[in-house]
BADO-728369 format. One line per field, with one value per atom (N, C-alpha, C): residue number from 0; residue in one letter; x, y, z. Coordinates in Angstrom, 1 decimal, m for minus. Layout:
BEGIN
i <- (NUM	...);
aa <- (a	...);
px <- (X	...);
py <- (Y	...);
pz <- (Z	...);
This chain:
BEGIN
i <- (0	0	0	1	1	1	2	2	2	3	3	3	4	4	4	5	5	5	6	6	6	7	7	7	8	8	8	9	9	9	10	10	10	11	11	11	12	12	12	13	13	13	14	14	14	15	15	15	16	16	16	17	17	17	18	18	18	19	19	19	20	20	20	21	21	21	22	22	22	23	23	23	24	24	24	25	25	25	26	26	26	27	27	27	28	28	28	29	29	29	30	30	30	31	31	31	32	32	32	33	33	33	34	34	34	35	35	35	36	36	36	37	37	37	38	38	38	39	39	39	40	40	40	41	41	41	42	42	42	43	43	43	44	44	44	45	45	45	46	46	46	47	47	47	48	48	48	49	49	49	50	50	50	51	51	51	52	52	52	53	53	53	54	54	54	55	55	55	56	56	56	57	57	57	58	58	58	59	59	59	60	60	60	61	61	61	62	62	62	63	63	63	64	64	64	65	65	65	66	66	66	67	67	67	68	68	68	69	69	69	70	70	70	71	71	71	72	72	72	73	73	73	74	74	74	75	75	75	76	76	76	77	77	77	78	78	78	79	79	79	80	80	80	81	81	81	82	82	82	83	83	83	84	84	84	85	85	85	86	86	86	87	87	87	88	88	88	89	89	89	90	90	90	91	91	91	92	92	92	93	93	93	94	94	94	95	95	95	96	96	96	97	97	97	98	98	98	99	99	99	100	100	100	101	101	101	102	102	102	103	103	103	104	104	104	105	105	105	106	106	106	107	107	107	108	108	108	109	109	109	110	110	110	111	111	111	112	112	112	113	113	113);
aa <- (x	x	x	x	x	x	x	x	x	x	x	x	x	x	x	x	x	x	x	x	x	x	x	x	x	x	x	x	x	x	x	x	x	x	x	x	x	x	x	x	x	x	x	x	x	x	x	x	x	x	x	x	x	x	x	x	x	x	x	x	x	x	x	x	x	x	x	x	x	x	x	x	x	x	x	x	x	x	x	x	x	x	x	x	x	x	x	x	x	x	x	x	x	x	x	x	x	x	x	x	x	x	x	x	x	x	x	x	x	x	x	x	x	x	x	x	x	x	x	x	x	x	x	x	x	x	x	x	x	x	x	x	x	x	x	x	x	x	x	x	x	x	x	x	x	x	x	x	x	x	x	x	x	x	x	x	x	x	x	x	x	x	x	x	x	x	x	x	x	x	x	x	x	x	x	x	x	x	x	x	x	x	x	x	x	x	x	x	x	x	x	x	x	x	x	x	x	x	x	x	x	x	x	x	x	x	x	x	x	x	x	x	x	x	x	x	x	x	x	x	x	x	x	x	x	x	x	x	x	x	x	x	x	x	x	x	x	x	x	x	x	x	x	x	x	x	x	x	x	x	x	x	x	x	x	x	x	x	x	x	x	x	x	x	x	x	x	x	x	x	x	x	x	x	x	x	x	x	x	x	x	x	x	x	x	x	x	x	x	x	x	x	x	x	x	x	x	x	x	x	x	x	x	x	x	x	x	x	x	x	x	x	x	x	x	x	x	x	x	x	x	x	x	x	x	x	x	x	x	x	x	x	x	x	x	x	x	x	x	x	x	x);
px <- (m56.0	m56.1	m57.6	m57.8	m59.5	m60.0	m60.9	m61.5	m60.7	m60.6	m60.1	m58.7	m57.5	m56.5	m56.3	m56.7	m57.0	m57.2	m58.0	m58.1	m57.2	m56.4	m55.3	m54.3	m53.9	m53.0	m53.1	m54.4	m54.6	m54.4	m55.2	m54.6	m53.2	m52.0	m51.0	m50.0	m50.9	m49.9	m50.5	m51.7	m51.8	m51.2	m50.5	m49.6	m48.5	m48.1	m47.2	m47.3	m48.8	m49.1	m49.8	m49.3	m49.7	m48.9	m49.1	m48.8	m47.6	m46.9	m46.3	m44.9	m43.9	m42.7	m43.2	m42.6	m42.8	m41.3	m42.0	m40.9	m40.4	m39.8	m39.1	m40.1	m41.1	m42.2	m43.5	m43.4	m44.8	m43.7	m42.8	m42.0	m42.0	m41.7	m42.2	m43.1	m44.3	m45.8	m46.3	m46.0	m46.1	m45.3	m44.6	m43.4	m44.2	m44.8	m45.1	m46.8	m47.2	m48.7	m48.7	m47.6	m46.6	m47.1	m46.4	m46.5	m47.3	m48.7	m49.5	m50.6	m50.4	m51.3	m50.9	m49.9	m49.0	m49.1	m48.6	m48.3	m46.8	m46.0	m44.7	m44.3	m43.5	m43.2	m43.4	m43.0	m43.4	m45.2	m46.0	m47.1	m48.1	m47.0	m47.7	m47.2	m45.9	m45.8	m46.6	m47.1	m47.9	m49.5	m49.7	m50.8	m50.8	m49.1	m48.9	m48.8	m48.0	m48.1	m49.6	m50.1	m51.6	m52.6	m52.8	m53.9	m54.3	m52.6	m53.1	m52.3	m51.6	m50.8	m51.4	m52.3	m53.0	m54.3	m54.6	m55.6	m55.1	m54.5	m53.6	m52.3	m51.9	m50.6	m51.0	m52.0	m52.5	m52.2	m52.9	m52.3	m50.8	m49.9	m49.0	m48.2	m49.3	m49.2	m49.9	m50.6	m51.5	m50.7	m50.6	m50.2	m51.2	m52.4	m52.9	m53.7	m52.4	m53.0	m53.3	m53.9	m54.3	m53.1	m53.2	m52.1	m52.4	m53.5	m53.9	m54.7	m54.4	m55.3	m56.4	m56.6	m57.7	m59.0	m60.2	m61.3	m61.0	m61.5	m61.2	m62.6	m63.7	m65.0	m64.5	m63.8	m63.5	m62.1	m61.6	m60.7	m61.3	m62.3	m63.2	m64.1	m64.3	m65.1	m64.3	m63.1	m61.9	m60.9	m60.8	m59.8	m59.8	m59.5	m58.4	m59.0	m58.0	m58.0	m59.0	m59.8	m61.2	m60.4	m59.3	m58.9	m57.4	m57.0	m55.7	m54.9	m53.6	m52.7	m52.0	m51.5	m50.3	m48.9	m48.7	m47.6	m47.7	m46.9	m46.7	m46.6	m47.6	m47.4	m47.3	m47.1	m46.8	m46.2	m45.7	m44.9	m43.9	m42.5	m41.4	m40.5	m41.1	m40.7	m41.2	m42.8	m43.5	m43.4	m43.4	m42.4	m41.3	m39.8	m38.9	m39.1	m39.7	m40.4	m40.7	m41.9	m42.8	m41.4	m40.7	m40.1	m38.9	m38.8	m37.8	m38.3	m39.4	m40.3	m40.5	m40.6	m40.6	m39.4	m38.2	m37.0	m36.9	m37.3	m37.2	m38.0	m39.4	m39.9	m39.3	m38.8	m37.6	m37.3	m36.7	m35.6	m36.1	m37.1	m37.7	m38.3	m38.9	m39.4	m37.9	m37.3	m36.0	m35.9	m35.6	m34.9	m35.8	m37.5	m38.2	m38.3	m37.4	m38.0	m36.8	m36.1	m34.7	m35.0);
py <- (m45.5	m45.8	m45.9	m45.4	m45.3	m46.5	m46.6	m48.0	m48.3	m47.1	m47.1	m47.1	m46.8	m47.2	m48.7	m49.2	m50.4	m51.4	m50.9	m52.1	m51.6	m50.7	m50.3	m51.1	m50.9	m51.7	m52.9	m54.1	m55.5	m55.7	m54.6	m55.2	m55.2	m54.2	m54.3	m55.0	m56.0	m56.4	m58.2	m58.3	m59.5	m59.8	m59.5	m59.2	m60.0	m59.9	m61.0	m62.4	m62.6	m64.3	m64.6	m63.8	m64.5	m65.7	m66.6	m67.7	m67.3	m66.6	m65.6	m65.2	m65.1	m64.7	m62.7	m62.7	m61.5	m60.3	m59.7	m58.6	m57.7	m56.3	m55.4	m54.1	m54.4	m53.1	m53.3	m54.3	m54.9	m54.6	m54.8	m54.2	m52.9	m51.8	m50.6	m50.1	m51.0	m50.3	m50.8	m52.1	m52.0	m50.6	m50.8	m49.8	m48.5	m47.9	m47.1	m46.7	m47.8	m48.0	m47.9	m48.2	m48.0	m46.3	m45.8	m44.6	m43.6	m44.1	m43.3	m43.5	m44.9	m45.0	m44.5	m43.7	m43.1	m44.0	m45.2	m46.5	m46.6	m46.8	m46.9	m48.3	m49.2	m50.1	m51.3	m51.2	m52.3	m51.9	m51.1	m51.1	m52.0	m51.9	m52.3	m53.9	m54.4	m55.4	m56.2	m55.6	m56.2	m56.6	m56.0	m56.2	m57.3	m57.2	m58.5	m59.9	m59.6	m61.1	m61.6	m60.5	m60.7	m60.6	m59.9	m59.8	m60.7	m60.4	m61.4	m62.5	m62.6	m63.8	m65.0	m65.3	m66.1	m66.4	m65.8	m65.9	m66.3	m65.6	m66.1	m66.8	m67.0	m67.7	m69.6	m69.9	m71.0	m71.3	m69.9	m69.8	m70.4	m70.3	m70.4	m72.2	m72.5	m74.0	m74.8	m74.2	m75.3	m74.6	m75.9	m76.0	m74.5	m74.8	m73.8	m72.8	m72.0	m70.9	m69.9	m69.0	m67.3	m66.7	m66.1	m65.6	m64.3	m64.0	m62.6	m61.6	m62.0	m61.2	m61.2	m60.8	m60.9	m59.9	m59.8	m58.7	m57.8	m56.1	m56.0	m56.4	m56.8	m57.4	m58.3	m59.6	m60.3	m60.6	m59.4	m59.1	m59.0	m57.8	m57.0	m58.2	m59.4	m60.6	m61.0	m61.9	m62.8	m61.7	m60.8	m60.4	m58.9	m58.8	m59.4	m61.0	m61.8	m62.9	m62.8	m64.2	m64.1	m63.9	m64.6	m65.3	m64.3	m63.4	m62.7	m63.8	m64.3	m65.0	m64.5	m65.5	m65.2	m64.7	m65.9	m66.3	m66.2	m66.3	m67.1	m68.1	m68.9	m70.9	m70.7	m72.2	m72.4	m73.2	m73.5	m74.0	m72.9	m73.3	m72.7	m72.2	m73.1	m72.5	m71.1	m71.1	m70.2	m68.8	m68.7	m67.8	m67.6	m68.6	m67.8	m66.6	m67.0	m66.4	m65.2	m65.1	m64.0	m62.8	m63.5	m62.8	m61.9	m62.7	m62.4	m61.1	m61.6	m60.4	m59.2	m59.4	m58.4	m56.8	m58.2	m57.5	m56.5	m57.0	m56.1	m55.3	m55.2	m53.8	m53.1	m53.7	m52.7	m51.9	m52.5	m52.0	m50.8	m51.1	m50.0	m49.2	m49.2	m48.1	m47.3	m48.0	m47.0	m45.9	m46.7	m45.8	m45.0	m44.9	m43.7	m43.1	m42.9	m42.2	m41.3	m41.7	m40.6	m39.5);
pz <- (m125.9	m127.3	m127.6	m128.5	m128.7	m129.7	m130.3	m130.9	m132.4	m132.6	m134.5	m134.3	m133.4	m133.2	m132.5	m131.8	m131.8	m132.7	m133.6	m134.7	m135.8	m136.2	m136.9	m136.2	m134.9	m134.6	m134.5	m134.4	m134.7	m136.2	m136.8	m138.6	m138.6	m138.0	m138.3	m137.9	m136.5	m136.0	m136.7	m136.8	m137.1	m138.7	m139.5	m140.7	m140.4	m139.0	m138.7	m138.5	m138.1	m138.7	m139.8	m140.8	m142.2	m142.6	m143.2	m143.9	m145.0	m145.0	m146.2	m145.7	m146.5	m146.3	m145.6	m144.6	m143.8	m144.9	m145.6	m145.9	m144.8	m145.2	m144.7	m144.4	m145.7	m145.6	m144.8	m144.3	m143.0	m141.9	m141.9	m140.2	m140.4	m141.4	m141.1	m140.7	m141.9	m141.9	m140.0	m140.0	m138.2	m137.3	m137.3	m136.7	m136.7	m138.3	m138.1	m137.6	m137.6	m136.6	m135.3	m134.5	m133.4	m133.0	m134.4	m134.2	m133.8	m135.2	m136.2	m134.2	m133.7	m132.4	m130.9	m131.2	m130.4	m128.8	m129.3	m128.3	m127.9	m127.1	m127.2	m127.1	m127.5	m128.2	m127.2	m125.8	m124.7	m124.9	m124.9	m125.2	m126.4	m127.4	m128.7	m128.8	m127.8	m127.5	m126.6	m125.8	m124.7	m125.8	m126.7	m127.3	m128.3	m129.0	m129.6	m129.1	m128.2	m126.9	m126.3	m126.4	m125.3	m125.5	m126.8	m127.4	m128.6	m129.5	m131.0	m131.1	m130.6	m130.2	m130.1	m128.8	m128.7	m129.6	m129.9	m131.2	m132.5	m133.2	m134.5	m134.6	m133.8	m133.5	m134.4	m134.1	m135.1	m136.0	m136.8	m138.2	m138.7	m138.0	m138.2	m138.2	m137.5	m137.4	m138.5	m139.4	m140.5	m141.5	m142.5	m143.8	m144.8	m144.8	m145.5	m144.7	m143.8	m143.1	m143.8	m143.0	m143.8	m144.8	m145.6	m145.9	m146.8	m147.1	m147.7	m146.2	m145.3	m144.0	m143.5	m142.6	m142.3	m141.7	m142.3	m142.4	m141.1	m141.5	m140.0	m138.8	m139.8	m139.1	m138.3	m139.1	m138.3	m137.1	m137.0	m136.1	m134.6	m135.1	m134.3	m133.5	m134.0	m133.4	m132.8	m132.6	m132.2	m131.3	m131.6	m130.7	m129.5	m128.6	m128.2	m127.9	m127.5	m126.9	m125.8	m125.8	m125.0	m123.1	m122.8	m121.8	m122.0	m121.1	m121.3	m120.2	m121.0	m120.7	m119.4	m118.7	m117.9	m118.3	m119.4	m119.8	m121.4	m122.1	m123.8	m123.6	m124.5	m124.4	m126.3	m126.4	m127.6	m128.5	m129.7	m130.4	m130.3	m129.7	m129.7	m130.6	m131.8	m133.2	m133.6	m133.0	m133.6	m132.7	m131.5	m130.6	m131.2	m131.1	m131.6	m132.9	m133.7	m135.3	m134.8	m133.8	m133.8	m132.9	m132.2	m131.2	m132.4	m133.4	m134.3	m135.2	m135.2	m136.3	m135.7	m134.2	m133.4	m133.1	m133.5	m133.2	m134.6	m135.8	m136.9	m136.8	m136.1	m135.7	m135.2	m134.1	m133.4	m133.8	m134.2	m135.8	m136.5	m137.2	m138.3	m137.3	m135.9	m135.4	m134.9	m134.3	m134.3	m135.2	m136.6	m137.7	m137.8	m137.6	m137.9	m136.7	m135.7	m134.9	m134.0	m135.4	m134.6	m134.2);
């Protein structure tokens, strides 16, 4: 994956720790960044668990977290994660959520990829 797919797929994956009711057209528009980065889906998962996960997963813990996104300047600074995990740690709430969000990518990359 080269540098501009890379940060296409950080902008699209960090969408899912916004501060903001997650619609149906951010699990496409992921799904289809999936695509557009010709990543296959344990691939683009491995980057959400291990790359932005640990970094923005925060967000999701403060009252007035991000919720209009964030630059891709500052993507490009912060991520991937300085320290690649072993494991997923975390608030358990905020795992089940992301793991949920995950499943509706599933989902929408399925349906585009009959």
């Amino acid at each position: 994956m080269n540098n501009d797919d890379q940060l296409k797929m950080w902008r699209a994956l960090s969408d899912l720790f916004l501060d903001t009711e997650i619609e149906d057209y951010i699990y496409k528009y992921v799904a289809r960044t999936v695509s557009e980065c010709g990543l296959s889906l344990a691939e683009a998962e491995e980057i959400l668990w291990y790359e932005v996960y640990p970094v923005l997963e925060g967000n999701l813990r403060i009252i007035t977290g991000v919720w209009e996104g964030w630059s891709d300047s500052w993507l490009l600074q912060n991520l991937p994660a300085p320290v690649r995990p072993n494991s997923i740690h975390g608030d358990p709430s905020i795992i089940k959520e992301i793991k949920r969000c995950w499943q509706c990518v599933t989902k929408a990359y399925e349906s585009q990829n009959v």
